[in-house]
PAPA-834722 format. One record per atom (N, C-alpha, C, O): residue in one letter; atom name; x, y, z. Coordinates in Angstrom, 2 decimals. Each point is the difference from the previous one (the first is absolute). Example, Ala and Ser with C-alpha at 12.3 -4.5 7.8 and 13.67 -1.06 7.14 Angstrom:
! residues 2
code	site	x	y	z
a	N	13.19	-5.69	7.80
a	CA	-0.89	1.19	0.00
a	C	0.90	1.20	0.00
a	O	1.04	-0.02	0.66
s	N	-1.39	1.07	-1.38
s	CA	0.82	1.19	0.06
s	C	-0.77	1.09	0.73
s	O	0.51	1.11	0.17
This chain:
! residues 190
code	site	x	y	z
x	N	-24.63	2.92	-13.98
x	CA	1.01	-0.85	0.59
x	C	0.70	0.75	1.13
x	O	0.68	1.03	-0.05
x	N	-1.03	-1.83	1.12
x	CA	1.03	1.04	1.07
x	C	1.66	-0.26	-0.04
x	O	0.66	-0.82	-0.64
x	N	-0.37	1.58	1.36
x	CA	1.76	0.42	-0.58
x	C	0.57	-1.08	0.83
x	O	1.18	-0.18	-0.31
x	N	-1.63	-0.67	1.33
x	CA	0.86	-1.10	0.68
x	C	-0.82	-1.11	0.14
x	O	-1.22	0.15	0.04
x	N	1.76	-1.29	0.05
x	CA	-0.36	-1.34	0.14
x	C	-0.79	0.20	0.72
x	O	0.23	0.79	0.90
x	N	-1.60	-1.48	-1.00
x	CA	-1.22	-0.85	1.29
x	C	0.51	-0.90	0.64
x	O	0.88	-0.67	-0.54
x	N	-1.29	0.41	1.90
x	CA	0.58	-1.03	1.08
x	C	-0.20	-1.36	-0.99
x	O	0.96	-0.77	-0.05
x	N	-1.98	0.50	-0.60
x	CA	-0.05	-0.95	-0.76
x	C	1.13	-0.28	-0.95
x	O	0.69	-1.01	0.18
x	N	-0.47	1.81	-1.12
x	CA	0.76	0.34	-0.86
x	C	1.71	-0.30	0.67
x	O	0.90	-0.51	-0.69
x	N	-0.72	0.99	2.28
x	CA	1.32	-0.62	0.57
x	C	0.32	-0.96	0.70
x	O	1.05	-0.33	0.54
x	N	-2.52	-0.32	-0.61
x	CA	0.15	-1.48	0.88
x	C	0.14	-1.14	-1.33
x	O	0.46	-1.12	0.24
x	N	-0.79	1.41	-1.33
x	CA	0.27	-0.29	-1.33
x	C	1.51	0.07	-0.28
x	O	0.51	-0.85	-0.72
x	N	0.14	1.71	1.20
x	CA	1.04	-0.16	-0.45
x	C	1.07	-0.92	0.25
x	O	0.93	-0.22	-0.78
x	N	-1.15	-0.47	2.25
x	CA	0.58	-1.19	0.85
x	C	1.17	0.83	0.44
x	O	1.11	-0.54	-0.08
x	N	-1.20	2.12	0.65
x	CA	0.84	0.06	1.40
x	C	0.27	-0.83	0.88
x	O	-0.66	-0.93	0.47
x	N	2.10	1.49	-0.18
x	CA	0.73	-1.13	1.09
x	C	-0.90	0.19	1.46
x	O	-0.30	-0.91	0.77
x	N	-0.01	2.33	-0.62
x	CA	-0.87	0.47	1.32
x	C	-0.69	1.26	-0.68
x	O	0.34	0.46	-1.08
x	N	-1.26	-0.04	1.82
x	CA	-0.77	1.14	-0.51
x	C	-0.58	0.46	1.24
x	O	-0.80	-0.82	0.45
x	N	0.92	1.82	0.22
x	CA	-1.00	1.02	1.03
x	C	-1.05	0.59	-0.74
x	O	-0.47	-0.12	-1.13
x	N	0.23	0.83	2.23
x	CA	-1.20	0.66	-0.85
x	C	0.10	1.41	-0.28
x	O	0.97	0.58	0.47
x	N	-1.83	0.08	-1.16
x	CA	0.12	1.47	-0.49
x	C	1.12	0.09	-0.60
x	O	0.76	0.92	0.29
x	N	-0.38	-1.94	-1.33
x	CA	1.03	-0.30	-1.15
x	C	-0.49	0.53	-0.75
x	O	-1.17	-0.27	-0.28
x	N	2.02	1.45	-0.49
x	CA	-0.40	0.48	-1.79
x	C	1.44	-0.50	-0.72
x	O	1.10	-0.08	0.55
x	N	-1.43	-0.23	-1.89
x	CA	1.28	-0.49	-0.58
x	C	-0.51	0.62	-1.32
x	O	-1.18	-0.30	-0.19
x	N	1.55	0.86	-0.50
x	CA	-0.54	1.17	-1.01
x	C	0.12	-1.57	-1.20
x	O	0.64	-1.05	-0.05
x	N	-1.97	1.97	-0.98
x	CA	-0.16	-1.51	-1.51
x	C	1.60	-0.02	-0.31
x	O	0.59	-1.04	0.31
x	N	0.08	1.95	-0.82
x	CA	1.33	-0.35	-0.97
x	C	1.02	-0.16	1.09
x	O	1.01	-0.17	-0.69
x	N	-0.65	0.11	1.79
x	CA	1.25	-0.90	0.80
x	C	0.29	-1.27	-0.65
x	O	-0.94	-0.61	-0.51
x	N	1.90	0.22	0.48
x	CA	0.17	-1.65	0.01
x	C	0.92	-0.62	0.98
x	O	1.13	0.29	0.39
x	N	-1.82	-1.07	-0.15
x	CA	0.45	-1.34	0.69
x	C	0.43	-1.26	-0.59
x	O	-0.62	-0.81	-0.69
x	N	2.31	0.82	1.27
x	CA	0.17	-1.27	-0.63
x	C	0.34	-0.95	1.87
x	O	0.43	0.23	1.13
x	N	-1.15	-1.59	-2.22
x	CA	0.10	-0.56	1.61
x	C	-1.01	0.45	1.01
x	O	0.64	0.17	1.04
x	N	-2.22	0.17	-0.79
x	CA	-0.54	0.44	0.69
x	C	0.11	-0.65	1.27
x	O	0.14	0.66	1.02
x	N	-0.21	-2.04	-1.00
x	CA	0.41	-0.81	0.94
x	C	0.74	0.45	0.97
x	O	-0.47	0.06	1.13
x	N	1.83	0.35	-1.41
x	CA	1.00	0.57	0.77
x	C	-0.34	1.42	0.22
x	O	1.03	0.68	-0.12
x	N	-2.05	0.03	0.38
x	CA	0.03	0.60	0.31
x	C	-1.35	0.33	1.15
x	O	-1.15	-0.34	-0.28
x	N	1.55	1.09	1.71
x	CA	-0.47	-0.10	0.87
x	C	-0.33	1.70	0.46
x	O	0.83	0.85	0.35
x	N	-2.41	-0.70	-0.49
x	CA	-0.35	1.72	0.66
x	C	-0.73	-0.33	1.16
x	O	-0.51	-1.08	0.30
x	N	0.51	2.00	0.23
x	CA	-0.46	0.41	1.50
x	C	-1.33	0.70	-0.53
x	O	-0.48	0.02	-1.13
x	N	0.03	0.57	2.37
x	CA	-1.05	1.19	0.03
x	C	0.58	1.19	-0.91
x	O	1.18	0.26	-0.22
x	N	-2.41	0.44	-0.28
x	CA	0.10	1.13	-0.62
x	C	1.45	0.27	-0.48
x	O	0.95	0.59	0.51
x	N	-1.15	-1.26	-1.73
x	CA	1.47	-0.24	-0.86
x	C	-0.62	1.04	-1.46
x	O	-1.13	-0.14	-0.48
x	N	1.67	0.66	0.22
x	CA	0.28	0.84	-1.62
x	C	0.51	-0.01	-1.27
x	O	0.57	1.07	-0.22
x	N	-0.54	-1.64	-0.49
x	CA	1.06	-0.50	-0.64
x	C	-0.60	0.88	-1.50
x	O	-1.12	-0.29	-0.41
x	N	1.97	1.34	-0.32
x	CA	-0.51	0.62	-1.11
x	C	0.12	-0.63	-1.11
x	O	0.49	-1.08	0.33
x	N	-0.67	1.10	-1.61
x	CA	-0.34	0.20	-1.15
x	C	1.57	-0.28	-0.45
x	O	0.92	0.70	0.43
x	N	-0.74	-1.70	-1.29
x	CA	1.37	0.31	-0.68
x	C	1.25	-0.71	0.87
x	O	1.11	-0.31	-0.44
x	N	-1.44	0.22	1.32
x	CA	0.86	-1.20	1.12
x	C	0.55	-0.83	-0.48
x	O	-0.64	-0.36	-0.98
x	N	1.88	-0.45	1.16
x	CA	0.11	-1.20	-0.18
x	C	0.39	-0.89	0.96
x	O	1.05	0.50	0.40
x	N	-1.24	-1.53	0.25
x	CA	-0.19	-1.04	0.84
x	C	0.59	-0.80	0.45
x	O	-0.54	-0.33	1.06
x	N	1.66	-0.40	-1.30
x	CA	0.38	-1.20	-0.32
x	C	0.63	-0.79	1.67
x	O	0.14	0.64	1.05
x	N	0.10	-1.90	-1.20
x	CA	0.45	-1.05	0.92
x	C	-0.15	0.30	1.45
x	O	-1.05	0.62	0.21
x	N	2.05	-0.95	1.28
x	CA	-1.03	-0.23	0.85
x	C	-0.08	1.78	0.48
x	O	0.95	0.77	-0.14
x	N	-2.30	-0.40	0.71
x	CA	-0.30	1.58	0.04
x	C	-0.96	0.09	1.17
x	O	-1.10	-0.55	-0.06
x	N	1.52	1.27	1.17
x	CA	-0.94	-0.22	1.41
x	C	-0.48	1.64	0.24
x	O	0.96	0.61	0.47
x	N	-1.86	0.05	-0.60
x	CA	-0.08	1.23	0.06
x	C	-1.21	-0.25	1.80
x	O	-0.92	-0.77	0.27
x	N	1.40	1.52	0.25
x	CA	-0.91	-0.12	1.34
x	C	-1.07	0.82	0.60
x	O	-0.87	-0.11	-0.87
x	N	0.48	0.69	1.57
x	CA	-1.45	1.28	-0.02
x	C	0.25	1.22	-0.72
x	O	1.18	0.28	-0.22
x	N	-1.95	0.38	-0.11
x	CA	-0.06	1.59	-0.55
x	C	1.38	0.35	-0.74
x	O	0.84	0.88	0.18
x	N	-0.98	-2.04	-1.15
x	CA	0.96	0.51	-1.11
x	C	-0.19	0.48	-1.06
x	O	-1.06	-0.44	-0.46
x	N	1.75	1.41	-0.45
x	CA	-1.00	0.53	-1.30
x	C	1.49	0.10	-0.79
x	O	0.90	0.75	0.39
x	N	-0.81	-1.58	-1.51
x	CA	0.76	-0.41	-1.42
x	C	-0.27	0.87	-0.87
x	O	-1.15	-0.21	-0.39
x	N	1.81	1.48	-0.36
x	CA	-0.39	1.09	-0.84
x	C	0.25	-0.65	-1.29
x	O	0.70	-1.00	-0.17
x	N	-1.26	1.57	-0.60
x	CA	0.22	-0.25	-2.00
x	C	1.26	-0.18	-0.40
x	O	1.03	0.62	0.25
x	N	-1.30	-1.78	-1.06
x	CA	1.79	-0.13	-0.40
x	C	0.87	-0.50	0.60
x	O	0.97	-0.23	-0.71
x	N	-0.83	-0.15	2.03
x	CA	0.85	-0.89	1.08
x	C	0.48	-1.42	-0.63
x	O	-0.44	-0.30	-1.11
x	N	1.04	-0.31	1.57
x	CA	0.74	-1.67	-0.38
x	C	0.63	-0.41	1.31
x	O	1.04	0.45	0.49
x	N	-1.83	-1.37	0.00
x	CA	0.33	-0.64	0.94
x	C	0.83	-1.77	-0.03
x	O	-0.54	-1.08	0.26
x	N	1.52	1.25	-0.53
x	CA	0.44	-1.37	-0.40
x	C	0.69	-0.78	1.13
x	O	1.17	0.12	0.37
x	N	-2.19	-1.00	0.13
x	CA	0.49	-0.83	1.33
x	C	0.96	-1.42	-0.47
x	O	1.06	-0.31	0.55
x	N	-1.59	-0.28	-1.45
x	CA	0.69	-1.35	-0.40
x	C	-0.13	-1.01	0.94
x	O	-1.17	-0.24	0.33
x	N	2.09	-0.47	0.23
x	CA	0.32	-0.59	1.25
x	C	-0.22	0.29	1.00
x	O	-0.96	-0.28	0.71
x	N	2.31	1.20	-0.43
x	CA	0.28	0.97	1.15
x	C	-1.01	0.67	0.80
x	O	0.15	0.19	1.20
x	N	-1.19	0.18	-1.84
x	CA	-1.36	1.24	0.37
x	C	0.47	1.32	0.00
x	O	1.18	0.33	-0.09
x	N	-2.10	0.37	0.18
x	CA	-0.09	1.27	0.81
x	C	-1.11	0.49	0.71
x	O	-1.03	-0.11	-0.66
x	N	0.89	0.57	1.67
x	CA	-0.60	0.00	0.64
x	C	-0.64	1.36	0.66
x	O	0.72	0.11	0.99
x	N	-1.46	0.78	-0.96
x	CA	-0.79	1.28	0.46
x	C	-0.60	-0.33	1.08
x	O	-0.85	-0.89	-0.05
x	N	1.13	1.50	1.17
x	CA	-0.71	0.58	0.95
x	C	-0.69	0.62	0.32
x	O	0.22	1.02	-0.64
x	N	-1.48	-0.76	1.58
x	CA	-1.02	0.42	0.12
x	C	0.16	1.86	-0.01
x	O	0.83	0.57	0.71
x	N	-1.75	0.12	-1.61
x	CA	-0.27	1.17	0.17
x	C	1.88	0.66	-0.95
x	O	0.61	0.93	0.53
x	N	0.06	-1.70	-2.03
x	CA	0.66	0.15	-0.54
x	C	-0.30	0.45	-1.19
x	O	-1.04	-0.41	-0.53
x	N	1.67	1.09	0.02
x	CA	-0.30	0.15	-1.74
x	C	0.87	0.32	-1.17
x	O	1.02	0.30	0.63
x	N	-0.71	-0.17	-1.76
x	CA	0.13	-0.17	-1.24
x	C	-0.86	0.84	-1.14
x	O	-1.05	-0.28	-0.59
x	N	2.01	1.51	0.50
x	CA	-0.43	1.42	-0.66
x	C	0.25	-0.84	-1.40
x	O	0.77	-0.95	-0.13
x	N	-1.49	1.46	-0.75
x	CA	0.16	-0.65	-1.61
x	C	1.02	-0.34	-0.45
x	O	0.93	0.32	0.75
x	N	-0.56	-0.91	-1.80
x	CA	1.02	-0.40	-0.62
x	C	1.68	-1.05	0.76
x	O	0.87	-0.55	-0.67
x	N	-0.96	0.59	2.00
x	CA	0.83	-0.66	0.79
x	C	0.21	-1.64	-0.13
x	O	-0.83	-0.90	-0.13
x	N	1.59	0.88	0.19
x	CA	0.91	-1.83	-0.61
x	C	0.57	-0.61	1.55
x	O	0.80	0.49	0.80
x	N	-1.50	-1.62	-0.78
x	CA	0.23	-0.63	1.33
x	C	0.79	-1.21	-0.35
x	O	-0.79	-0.92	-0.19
x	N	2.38	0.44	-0.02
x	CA	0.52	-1.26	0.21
x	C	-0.05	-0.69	0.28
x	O	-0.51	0.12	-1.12
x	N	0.45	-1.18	1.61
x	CA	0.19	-1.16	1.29
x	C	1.50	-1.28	-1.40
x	O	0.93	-0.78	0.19
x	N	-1.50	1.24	-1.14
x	CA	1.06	-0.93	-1.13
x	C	0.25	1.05	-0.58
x	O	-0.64	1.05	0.04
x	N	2.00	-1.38	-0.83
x	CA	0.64	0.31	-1.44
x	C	0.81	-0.65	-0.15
x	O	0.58	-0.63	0.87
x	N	-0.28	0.63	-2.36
x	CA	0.98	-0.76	-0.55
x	C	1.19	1.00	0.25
x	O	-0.08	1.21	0.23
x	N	1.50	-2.23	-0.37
x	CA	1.22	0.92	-0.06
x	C	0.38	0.50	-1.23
x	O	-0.22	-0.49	-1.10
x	N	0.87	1.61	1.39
x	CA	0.27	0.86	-1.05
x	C	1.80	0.48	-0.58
x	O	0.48	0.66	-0.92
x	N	0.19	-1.71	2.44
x	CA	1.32	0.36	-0.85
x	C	0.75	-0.90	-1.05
x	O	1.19	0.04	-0.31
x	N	-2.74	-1.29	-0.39
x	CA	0.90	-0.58	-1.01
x	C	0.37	-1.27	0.30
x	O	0.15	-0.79	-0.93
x	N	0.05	0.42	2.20
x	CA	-0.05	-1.46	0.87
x	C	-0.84	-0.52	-0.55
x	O	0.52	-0.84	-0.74
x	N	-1.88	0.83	0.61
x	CA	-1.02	-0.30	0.17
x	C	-0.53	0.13	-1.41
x	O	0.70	0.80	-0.63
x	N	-1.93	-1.43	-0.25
x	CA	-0.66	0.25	-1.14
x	C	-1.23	0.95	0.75
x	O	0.08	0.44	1.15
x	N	-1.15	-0.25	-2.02
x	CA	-0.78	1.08	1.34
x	C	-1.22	-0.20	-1.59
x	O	0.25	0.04	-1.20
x	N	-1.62	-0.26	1.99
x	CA	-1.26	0.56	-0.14
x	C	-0.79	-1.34	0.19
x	O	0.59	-1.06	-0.18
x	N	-1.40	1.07	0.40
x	CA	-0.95	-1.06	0.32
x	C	-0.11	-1.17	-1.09
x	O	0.15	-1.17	0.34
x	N	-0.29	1.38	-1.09
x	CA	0.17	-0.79	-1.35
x	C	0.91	-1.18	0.01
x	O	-0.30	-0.98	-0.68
x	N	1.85	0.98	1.71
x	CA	0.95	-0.75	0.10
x	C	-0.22	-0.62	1.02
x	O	-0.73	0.67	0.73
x	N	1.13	-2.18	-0.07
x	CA	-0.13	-0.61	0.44
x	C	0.72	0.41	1.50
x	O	0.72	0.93	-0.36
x	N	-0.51	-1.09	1.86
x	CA	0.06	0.63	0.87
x	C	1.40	-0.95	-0.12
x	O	0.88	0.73	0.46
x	N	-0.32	-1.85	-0.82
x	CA	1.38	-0.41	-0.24
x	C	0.73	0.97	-0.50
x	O	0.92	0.20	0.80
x	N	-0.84	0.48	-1.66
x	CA	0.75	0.72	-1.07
x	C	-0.52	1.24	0.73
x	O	0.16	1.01	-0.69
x	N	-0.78	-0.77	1.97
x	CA	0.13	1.82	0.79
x	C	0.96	-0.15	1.45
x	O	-0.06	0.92	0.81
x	N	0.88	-2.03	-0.55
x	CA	-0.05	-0.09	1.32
x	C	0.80	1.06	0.54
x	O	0.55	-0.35	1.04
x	N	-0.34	1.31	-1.34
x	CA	-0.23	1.22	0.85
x	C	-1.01	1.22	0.13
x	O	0.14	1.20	0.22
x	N	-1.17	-1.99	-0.44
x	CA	-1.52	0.63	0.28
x	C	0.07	0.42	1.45
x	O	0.79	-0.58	0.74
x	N	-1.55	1.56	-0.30
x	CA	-0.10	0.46	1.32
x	C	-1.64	-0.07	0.04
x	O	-0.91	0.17	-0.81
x	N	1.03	-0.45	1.95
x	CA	-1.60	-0.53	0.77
x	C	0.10	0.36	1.35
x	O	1.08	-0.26	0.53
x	N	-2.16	0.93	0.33
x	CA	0.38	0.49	1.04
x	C	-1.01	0.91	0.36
x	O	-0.51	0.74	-0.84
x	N	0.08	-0.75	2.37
x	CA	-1.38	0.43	0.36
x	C	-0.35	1.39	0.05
x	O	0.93	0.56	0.57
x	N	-1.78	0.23	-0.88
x	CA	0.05	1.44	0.25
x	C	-1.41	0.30	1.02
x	O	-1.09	-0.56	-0.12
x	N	1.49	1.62	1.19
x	CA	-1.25	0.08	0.49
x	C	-0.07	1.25	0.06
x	O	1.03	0.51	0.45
x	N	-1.91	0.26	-0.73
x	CA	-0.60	1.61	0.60
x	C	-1.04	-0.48	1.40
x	O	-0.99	-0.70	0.23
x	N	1.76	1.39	0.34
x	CA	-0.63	0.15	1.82
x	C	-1.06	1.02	-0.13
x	O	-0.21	0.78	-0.93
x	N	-0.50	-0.96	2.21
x	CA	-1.43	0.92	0.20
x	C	0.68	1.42	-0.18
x	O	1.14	0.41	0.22
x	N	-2.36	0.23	-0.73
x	CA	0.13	1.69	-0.10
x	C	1.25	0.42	-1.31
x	O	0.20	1.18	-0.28
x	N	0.59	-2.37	-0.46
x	CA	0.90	0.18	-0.95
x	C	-1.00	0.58	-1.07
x	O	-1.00	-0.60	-0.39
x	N	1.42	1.87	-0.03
x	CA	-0.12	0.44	-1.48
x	C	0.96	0.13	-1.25
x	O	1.12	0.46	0.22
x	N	-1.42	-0.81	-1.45
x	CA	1.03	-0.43	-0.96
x	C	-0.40	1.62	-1.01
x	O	-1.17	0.12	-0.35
x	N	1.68	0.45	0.15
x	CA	-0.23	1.10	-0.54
x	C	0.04	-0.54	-1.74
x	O	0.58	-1.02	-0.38
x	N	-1.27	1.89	-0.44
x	CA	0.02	-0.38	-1.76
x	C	1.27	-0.36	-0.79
x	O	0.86	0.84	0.23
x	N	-0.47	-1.73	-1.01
x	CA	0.98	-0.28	-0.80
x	C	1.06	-0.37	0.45
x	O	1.09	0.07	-0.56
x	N	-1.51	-0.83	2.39
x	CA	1.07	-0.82	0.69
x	C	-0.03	-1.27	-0.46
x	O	-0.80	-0.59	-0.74
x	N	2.13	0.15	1.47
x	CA	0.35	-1.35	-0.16
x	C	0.67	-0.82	1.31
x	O	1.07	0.25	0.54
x	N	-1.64	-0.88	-0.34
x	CA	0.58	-0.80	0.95
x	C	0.10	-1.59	-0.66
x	O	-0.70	-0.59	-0.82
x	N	2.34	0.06	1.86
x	CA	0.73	-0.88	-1.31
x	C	0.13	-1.10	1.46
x	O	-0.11	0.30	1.19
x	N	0.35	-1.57	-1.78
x	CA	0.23	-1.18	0.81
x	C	0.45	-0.03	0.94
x	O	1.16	0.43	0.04
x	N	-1.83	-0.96	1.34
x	CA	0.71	-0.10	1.65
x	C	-0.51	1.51	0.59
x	O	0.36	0.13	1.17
x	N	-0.86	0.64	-1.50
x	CA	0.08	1.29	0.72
x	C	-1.14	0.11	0.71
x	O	-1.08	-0.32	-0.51
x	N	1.18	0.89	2.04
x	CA	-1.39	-0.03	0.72
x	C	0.10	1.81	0.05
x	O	0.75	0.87	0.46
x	N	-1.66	-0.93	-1.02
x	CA	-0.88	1.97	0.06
x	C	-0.43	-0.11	1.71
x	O	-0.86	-0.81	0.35
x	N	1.32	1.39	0.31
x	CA	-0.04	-0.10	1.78
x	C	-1.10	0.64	0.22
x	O	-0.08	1.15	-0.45
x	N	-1.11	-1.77	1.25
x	CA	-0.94	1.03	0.49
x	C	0.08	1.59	0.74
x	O	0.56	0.55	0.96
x	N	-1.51	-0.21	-2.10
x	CA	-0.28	1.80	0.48
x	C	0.85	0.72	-1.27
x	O	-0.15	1.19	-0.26
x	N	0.96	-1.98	-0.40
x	CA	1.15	0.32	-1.25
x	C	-0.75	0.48	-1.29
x	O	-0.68	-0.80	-0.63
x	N	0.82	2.23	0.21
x	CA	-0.50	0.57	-1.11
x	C	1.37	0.29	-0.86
x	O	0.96	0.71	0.31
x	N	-1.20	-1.53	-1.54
x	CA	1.02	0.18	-1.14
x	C	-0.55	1.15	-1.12
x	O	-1.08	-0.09	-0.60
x	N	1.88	0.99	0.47
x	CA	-0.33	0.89	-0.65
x	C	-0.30	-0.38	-1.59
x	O	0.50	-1.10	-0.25
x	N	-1.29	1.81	-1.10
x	CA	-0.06	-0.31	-1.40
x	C	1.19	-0.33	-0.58
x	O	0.97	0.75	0.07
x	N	-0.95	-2.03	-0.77
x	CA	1.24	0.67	-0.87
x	C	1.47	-1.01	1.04
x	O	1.15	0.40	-0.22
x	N	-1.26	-1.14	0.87
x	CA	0.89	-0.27	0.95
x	C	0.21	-1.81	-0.17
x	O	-0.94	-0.80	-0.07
x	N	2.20	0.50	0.03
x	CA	0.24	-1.47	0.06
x	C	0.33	-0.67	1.03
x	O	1.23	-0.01	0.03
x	N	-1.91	-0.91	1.34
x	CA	0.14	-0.52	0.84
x	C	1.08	-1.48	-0.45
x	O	-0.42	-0.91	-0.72
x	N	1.59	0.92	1.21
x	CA	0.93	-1.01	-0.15
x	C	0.68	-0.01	0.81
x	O	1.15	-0.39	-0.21
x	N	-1.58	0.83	1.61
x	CA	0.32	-0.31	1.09
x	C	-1.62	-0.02	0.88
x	O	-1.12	0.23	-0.46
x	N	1.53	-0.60	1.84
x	CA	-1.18	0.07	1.07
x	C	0.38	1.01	0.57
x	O	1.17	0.27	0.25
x	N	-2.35	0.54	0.07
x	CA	-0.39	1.45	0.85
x	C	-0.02	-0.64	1.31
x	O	-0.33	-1.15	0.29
x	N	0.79	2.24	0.58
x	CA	-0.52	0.55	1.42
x	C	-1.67	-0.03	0.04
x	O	-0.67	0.36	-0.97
x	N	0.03	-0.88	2.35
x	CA	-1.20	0.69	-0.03
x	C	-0.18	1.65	0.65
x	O	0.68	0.58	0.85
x	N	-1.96	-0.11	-1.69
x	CA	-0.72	1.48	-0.10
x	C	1.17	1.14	0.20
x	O	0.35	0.88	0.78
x	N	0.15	-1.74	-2.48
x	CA	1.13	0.98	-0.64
x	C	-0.52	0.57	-1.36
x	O	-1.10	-0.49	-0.24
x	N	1.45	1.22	-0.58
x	CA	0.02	0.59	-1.02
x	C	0.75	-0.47	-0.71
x	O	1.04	-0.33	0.58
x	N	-1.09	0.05	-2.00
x	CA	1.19	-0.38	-0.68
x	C	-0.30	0.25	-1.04
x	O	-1.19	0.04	-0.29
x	N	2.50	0.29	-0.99
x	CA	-0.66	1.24	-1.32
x	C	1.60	-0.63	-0.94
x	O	1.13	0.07	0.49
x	N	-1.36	-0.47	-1.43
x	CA	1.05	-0.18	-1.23
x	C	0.23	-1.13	-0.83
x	O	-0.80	-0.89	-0.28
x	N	2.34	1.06	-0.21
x	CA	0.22	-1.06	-0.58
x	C	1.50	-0.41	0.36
x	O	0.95	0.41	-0.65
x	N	-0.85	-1.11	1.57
x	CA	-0.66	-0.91	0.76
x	C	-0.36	1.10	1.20
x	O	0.56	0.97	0.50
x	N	-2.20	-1.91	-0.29
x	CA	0.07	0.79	1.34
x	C	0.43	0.17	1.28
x	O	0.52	-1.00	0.48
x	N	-0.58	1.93	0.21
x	CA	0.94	0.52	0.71
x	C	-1.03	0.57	1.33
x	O	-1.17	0.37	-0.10
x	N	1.76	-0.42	0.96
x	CA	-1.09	1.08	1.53
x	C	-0.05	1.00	-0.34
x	O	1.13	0.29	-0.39
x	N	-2.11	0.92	0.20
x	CA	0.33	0.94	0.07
x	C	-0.64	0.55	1.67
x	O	0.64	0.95	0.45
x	N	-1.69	-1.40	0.36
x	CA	-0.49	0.61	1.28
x	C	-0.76	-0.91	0.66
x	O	-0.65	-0.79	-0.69
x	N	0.59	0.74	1.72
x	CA	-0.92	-0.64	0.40
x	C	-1.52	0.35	-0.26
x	O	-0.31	1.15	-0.28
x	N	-0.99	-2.58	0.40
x	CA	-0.89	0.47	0.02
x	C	-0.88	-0.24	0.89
x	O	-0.09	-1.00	0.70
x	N	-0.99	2.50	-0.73
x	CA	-0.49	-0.39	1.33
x	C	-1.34	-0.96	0.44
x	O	-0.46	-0.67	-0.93
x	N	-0.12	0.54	2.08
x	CA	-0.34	-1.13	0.28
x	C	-1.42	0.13	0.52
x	O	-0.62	-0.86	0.63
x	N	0.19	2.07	-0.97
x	CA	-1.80	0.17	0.02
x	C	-0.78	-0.75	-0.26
x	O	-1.02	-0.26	0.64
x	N	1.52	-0.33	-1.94
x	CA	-0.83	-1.25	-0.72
x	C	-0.29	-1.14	1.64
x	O	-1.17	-0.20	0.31
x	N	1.56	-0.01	-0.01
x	CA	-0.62	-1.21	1.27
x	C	-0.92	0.64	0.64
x	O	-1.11	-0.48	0.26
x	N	1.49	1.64	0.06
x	CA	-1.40	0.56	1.17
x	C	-1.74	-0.46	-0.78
x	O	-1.02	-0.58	0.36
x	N	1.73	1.52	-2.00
x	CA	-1.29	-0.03	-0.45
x	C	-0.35	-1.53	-0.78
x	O	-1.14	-0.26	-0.38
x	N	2.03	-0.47	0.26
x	CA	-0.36	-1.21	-0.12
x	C	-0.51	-0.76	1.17
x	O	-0.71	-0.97	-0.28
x	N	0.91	1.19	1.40
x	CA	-1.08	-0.48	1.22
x	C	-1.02	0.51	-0.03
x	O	-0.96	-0.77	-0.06
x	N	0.73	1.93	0.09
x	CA	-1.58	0.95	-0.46
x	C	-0.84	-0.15	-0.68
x	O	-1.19	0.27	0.18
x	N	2.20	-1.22	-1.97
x	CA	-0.93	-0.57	-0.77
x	C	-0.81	-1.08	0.59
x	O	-1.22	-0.18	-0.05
x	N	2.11	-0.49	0.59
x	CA	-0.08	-1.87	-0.05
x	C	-1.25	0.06	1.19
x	O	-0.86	-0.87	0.13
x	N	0.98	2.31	0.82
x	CA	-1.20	-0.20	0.77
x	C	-1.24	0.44	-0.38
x	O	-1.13	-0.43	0.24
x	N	1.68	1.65	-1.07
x	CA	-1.63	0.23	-0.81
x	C	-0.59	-0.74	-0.50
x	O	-1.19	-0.05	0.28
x	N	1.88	-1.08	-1.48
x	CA	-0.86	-0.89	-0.50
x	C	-0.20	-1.36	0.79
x	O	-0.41	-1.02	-0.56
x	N	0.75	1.10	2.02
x	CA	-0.68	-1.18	0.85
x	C	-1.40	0.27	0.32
x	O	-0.92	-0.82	-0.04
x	N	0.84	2.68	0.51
x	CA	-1.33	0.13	0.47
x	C	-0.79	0.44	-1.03
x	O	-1.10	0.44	0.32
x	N	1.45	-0.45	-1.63
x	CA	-0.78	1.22	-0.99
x	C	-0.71	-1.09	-0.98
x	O	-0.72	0.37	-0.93
């Protein structure tokens, strides 16, 4: 048994869109495949979880253990972005100061201070292991969040950012384009 879905096996699944040179490892789940939309050479590991609307765009790679929860709102990845293991992507949550009843189970009358709200990681964004990024927040292209770090605000782009909550710590730099033109031409002529 190979370790990721056959093109067969993901056109079976009734993706919302599918590119090509898609791997989506056997144990991910998808809830809602429908709503969800990959580009070219998309990655998605082992242990994933999936859910509501989810737009991942070229040369993205999803590590083990991730939760991507779009709902409504979406979230959305940009081309040549990624997601180190274990990282928690928002776009919903329920409220938590008590206003509100909270977990899916309850009817969306009895949450109305649920938060819903779009999240996007921009091109060249990296999410470092055992992050979190929480409702409304755009990860700014070229933006590397360090392990271990809670996004509950929006970054600067091709900044650094490291904590809880995170915070700037430097700018980052911006090589990645040169050699991302270098790629994009190698594999025109190669």
């Amino acid at each position: 048994m190979e370790n990721f879905l056959s093109r067969k096996e993901l056109e079976a699944l009734g993706l919302g869109e599918c590119g090509e040179d898609v791997l989506i490892g056997r144990y991910a789940v998808l809830y809602s495949p429908e709503k969800l939309r990959l580009g070219n050479h998309v990655r998605i590991d082992d242990f994933t979880v999936i859910s509501g609307n989810v737009t991942l765009g070229d040369y993205i790679h999803i590590s083990q253990f991730c939760g991507l929860y779009g709902g409504d709102a979406g979230i959305v990845m940009e081309d040549f972005s990624g997601l180190s293991s274990k990282c928690s992507i928002y776009a919903v949550s329920d409220d938590y100061t008590g206003a509100s009843m909270t977990n899916p189970t309850v009817p969306a009358k009895y949450k109305p201070h649920s938060v819903s709200m779009p999240v996007r990681i921009g091109k060249h964004a990296i999410i470092g292991c055992n992050s979190v990024v929480l409702p409304g927040v755009t990860v700014a292209e070229g933006t590397a969040v360090g392990s271990l770090s809670l996004c509950n605000r929006s970054t600067e782009e091709w900044s650094m950012y490291v904590g809880i909550p995170a915070r700037k710590k430097s700018e980052r730099k911006r090589d990645i384009l040169e050699l991302e033109k270098r790629f994009l031409e190698d594999r025109m002529h190669g």
